[in-house]
C-alpha positions in Angstrom: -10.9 20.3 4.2 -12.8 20.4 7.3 -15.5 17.4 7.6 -17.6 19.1 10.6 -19.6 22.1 9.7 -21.0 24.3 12.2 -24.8 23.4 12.6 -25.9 26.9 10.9 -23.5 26.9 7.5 -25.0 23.1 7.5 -28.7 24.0 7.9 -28.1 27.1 5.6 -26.6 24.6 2.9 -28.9 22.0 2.9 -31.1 23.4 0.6 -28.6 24.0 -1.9 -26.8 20.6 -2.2 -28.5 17.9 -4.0 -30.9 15.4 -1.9 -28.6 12.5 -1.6 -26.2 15.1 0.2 -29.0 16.3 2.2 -30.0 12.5 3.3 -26.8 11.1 4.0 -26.0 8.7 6.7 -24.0 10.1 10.0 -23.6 6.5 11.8 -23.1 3.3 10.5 -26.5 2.0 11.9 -28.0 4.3 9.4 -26.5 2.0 6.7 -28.7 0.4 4.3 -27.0 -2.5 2.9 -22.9 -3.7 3.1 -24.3 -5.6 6.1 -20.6 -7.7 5.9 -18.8 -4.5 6.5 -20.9 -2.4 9.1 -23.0 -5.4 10.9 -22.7 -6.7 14.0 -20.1 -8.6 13.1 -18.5 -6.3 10.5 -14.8 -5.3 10.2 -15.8 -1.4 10.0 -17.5 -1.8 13.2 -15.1 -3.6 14.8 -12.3 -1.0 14.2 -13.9 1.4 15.2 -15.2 0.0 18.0 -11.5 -0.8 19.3 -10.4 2.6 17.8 -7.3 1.2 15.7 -8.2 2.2 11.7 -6.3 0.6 9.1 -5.9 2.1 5.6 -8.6 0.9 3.7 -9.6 0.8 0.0 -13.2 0.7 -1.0 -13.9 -0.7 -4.0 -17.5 -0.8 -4.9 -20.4 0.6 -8.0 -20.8 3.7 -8.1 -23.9 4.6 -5.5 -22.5 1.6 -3.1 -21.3 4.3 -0.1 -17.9 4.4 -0.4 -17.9 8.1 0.9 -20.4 7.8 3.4 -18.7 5.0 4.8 -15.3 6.9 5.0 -17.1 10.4 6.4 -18.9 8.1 9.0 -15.5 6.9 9.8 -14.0 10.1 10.3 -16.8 11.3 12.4 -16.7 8.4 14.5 -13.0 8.5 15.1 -12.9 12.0 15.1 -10.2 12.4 12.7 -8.9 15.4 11.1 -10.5 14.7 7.5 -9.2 15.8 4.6 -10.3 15.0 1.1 -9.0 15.0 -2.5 -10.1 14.0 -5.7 -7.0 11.9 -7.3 -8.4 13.6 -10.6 -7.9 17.1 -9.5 -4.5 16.7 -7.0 -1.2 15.9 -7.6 2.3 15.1 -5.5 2.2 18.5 -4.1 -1.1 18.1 -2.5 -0.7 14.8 -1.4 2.8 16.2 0.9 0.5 19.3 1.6 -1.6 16.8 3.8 0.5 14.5 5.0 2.9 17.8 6.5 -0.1 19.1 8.0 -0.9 15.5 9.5 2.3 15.1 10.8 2.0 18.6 12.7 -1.5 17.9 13.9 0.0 14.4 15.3 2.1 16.2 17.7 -1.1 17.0 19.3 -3.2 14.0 19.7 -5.1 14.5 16.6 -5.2 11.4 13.7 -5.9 12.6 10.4 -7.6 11.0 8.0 -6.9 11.2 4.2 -9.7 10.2 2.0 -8.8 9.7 -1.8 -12.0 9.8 -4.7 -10.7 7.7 -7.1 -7.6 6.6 -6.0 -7.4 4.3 -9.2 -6.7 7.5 -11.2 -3.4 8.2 -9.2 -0.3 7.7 -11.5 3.0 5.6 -9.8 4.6 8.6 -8.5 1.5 10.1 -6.6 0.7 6.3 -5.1 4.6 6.3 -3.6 4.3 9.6 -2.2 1.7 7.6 0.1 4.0 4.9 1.1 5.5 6.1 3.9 3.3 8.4 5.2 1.0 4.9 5.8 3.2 2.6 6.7 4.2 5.0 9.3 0.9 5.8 10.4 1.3 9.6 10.1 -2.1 8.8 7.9 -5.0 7.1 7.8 -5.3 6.2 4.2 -9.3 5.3 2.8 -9.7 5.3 -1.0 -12.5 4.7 -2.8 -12.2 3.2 -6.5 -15.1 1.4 -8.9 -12.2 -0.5 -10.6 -10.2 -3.5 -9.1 -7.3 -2.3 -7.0 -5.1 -5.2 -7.7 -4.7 -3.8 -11.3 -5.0 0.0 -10.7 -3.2 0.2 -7.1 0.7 -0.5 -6.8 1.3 -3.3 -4.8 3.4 -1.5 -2.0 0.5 0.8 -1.5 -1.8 -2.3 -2.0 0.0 -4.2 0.7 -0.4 -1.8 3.7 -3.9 -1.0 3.2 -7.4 -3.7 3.8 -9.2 -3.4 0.9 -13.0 -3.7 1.4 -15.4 -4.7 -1.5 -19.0 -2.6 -1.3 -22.0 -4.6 -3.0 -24.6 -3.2 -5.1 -27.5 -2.4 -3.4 -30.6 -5.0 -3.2 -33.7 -3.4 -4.6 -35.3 -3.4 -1.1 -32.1 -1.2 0.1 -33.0 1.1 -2.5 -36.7 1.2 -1.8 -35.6 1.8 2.2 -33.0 4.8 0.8 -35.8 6.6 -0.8 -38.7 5.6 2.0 -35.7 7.3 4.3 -35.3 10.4 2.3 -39.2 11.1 1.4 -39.8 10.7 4.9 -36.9 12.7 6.8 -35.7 14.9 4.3 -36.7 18.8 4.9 -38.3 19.8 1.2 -39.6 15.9 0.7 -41.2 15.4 4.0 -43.5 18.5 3.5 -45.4 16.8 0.4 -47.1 13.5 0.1 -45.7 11.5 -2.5 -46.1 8.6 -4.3 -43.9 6.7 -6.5 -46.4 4.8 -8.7 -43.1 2.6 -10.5 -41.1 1.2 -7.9 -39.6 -1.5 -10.8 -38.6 1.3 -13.1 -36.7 3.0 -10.5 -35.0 0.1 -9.6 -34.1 -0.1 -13.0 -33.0 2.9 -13.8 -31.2 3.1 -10.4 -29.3 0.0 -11.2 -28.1 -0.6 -7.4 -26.9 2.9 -7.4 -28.5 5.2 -4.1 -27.3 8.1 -5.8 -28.9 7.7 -8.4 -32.3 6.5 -6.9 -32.4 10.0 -5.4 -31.0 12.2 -7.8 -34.1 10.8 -9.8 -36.6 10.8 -7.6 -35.4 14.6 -6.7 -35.4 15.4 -10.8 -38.8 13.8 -10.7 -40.2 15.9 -7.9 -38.8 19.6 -9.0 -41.3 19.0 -12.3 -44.1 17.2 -11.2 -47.6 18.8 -10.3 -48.2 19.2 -6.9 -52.1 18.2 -6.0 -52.4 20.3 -2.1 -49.8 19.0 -0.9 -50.0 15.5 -2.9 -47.2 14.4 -5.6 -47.1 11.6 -7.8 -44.2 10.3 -9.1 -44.9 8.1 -12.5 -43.1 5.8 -14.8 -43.4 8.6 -17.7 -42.8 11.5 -15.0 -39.5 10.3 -14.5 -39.1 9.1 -17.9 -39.5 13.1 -18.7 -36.7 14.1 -15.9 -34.3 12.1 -17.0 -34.0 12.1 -20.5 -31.8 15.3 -20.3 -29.4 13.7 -17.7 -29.3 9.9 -19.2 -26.3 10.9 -21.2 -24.6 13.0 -18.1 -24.9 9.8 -16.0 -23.7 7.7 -18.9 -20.3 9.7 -19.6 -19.6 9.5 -15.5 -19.7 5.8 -15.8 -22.5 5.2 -13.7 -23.7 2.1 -15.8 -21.0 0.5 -16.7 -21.7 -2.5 -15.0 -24.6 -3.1 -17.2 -23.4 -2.1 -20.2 -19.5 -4.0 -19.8 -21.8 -7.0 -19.5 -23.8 -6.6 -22.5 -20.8 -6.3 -24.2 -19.2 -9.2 -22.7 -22.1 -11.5 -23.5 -22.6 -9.8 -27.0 -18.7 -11.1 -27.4 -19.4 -14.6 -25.9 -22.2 -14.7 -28.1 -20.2 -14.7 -31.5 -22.1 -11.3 -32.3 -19.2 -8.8 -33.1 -22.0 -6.1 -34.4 -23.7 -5.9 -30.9 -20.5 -5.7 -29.3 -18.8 -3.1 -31.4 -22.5 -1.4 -30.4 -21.8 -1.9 -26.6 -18.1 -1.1 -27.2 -19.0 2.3 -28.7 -21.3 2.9 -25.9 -19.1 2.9 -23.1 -16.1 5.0 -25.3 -18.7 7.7 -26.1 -19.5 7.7 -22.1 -16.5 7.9 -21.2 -15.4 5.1 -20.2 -11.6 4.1 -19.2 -10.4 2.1 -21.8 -8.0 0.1 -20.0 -10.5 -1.4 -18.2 -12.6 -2.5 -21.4 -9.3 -3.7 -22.7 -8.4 -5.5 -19.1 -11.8 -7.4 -19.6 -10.9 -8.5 -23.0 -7.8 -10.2 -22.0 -9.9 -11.9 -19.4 -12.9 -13.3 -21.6 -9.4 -14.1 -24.3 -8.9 -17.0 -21.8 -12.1 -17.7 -19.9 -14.6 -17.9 -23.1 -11.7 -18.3 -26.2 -9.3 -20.5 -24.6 -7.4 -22.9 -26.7 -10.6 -22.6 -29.4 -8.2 -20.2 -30.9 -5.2 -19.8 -29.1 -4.0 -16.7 -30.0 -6.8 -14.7 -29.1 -4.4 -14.1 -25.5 -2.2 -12.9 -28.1 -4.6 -10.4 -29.7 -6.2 -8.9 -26.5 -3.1 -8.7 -24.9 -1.6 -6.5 -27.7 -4.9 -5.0 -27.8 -4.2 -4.1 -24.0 -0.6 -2.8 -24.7 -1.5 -0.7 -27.8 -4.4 1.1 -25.6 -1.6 1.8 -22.5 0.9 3.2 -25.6 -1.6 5.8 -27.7 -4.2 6.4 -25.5 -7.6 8.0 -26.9 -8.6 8.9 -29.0 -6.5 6.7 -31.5 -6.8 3.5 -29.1 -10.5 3.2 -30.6 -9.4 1.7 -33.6 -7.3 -0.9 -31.5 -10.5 -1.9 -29.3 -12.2 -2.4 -32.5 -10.3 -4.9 -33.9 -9.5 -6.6 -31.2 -13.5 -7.2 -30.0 -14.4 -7.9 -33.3 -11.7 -11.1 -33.9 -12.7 -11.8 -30.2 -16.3 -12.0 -31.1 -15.8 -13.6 -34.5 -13.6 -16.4 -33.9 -14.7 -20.2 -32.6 -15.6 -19.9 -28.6 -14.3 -22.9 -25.6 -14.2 -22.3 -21.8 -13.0 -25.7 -21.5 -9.9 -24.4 -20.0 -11.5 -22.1 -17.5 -14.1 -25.2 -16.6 -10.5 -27.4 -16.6 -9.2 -25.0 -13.8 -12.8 -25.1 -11.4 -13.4 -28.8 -11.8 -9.7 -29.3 -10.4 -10.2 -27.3 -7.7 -13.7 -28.2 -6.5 -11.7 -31.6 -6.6 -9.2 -30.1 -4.3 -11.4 -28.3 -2.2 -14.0 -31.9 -1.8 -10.6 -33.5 0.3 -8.2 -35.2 -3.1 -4.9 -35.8 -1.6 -2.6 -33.0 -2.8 1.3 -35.2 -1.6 3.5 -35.1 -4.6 4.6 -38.9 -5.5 8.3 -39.3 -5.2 8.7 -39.9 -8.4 7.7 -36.3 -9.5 9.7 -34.6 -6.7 12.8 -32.7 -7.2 16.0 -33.5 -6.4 18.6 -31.0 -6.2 21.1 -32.3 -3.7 22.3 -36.0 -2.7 20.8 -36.2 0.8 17.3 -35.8 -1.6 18.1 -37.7 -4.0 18.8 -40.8 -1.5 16.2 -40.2 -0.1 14.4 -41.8 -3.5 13.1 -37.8 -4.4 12.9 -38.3 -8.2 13.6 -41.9 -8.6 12.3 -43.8 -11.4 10.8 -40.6 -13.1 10.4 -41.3 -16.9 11.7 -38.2 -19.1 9.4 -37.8 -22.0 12.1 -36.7 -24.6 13.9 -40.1 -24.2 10.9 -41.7 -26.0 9.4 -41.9 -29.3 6.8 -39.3 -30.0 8.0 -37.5 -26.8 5.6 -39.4 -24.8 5.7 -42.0 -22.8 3.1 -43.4 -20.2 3.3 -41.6 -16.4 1.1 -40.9 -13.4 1.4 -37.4 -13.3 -1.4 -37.6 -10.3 -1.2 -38.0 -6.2 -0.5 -41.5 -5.3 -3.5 -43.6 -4.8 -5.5 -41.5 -6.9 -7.6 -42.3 -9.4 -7.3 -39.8 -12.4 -9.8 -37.4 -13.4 -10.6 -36.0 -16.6 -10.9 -32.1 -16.0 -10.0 -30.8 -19.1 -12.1 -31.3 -22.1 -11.4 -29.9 -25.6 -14.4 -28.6 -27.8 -15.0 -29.9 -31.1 -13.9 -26.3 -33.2 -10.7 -24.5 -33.8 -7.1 -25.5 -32.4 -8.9 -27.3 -29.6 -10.0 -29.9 -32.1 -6.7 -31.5 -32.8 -5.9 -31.2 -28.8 -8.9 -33.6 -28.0 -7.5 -36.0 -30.5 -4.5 -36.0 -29.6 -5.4 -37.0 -26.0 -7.8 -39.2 -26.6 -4.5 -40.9 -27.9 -2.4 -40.4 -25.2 -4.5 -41.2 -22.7 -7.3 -43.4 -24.2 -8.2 -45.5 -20.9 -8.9 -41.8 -18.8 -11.2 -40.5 -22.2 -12.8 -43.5 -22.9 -14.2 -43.3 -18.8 -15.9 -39.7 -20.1 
């Protein structure tokens, strides 16, 4: 694909393609928000500033400018760009490219690869990357709404900088549209006012495209007063009620609506989350990543309240990898309702931040001796586990240690709720270590 069109195909196309095409940014100072990647200061500046690229992986909302970003790269650079959408190409596609960037690098020119969510690319497609990147017969810059630590393959992962994109600020939205009503060449004929900048925002979510797909929607059905449009709350109310469902099944806002469902579980409420839950799977959501978020909240809200929630979700996770939709449903369903229903603790997530804000405030990390290992003689002379007190050579199993930095004086991070497994845990050490409870 090539990225630069000839000024006439682009004039006589502008018209035709939708208005967040038509207003789309050509420099990075055009930019309205991801000021940490395309400031001053920013690494996306910086590279191309000093013209050395890495691969890159965007991760970002839908709407954030993961696109832009990479065709503002490519003009910039002036790379030979060429695009693919990992839903749509395959092995052979991907060694189409990187044959024809291998040519093309005979003579001077760099090509750039740009992959549309590169999360959907299976093990076999990510590898055919590999060494086309780490050889630098590519420039590889994906773009993906879902965390590439658990959708990328960590060879891939490793030879690429992987950039997170923010959602945008409601004044970066209300500067997008200002932009596009201003500069655009249908827009900036009329006069028009947007009377509901809150229920944009709303409805836009953080998402540009969005924003403008609206406000265009908005503007193709509303009365035009010589020359003079007003955009209302119920105006676009009216244009979008036809595309709300369109938008939902793209995945567009799932953001909002995996949080609702999160806090609906948190919340003990397995009827509002098995409402959230059907939501997203009726969208079209992926439902790995509901079931990835499930194994997360097992431990951060669950914890040791009932212990084998872990269990649950993680089956739940395995079950949805194995069958796949649309038999995986009935999976998610019993897995978020036992999540919601069952007794709630992050005492173990809180455990985990208190020690390390402890860590981070300047504790003394130095093992004691007496915990070291000691493997060899020279180690062992050297007093590395000497006097350590094995547990199993005592009655109950237990036996009275400091399991803390020397000249430290213990801390009490983890505290047991009151409900479920984690009620005979906060017995039990208030036994074992009375004197450190008692302090609480």
């Amino acid at each position: 694909m090539d990225l630069f069109f000839q000024d006439e195909e682009k004039h006589n196309q502008n018209f035709l393609s939708p208005l967040a095409d038509r207003v789309r940014p050509e420099t990075l100072d055009d930019i309205y928000g991801q000021n940490h990647l395309v400031g001053t200061d920013g690494p996306l500046r910086k590279f191309l500033e000093s013209k050395d690229l890495p691969s890159i992986i965007f991760w970002g909302p839908p709407g954030s400018g993961k696109t832009t970003l990479a065709l503002i790269i490519a003009r910039t650079g002036d790379y030979n760009f060429e695009r693919m959408s990992a839903v749509d190409s395959g092995v052979k596609e991907v060694r189409a490219v990187i044959d024809k960037a291998k040519s093309l690098r005979k003579s001077g020119r760099r090509t750039m690869l740009f992959i549309d969510e590169i999360h959907r690319f299976n093990k076999n497609q990510q590898d055919a990357l590999l060494h086309a990147v780490e050889k630098g017969e590519i420039t590889l810059v994906g773009a993906t709404t879902e965390n590439p630590s658990f959708e990328v393959n960590s060879a891939l992962l490793s030879r690429c900088q992987v950039y997170r994109l923010h959602l945008l600020s409601n004044d970066d939205i209300r500067s997008i549209v200002r932009n596009a009503l201003q500069k655009d060449e249908i827009l900036s004929k009329q006069t028009i006012i947007i009377e509901d900048w809150d229920f944009l925002f709303t409805i836009s979510a953080g998402d540009a495209r969005t924003a403008l797909n609206s406000i265009e929607l908005a503007f193709k059905i509303a009365n035009n007063d010589k020359g003079k449009v007003v955009l209302t709350r119920e105006l676009l109310e009216k244009a979008l009620q036809q595309k709300t469902a369109q938008y939902d099944k793209k995945g567009e806002s799932h953001y909002d609506t995996i949080s609702a469902f999160i806090k609906s579980l948190r919340g003990s409420d397995p009827d509002a989350a098995i409402f959230w839950l059907a939501k997203m799977l009726d969208a079209g959501e992926d439902p790995r990543f509901i079931a990835r978020r499930m194994v997360v909240f097992a431990s951060e809200d669950i914890g040791n309240a009932d212990p084998f929630a872990l269990t649950l979700a993680i089956s739940v996770f395995q079950a949805v990898e194995m069958i796949g939709l649309p038999e995986c449903q009935i999976n998610l369903a019993q897995g978020v309702t036992y999540l919601a229903s069952c007794n709630k603790s992050n005492a173990s997530y809180m455990a985990l931040m208190n020690a390390t804000g402890e860590i981070r405030r300047g504790a003394s990390v130095t093992v004691p001796m007496h915990l070291r290992n000691a493997p060899t003689k020279v180690m062992r002379d050297e007093g590395y586990g000497e006097a350590y007190q094995y547990p199993h050579n005592y009655e109950g199993n237990f036996v009275k240690e400091n399991y803390f930095p020397d000249e430290y004086d213990a801390k009490v991070f983890y505290l047991p709720g009151n409900f479920g497994k984690e009620k005979s845990f906060k017995e039990r050490l208030e036994v074992l270590w009375k004197e450190r409870y008692q302090k609480k």
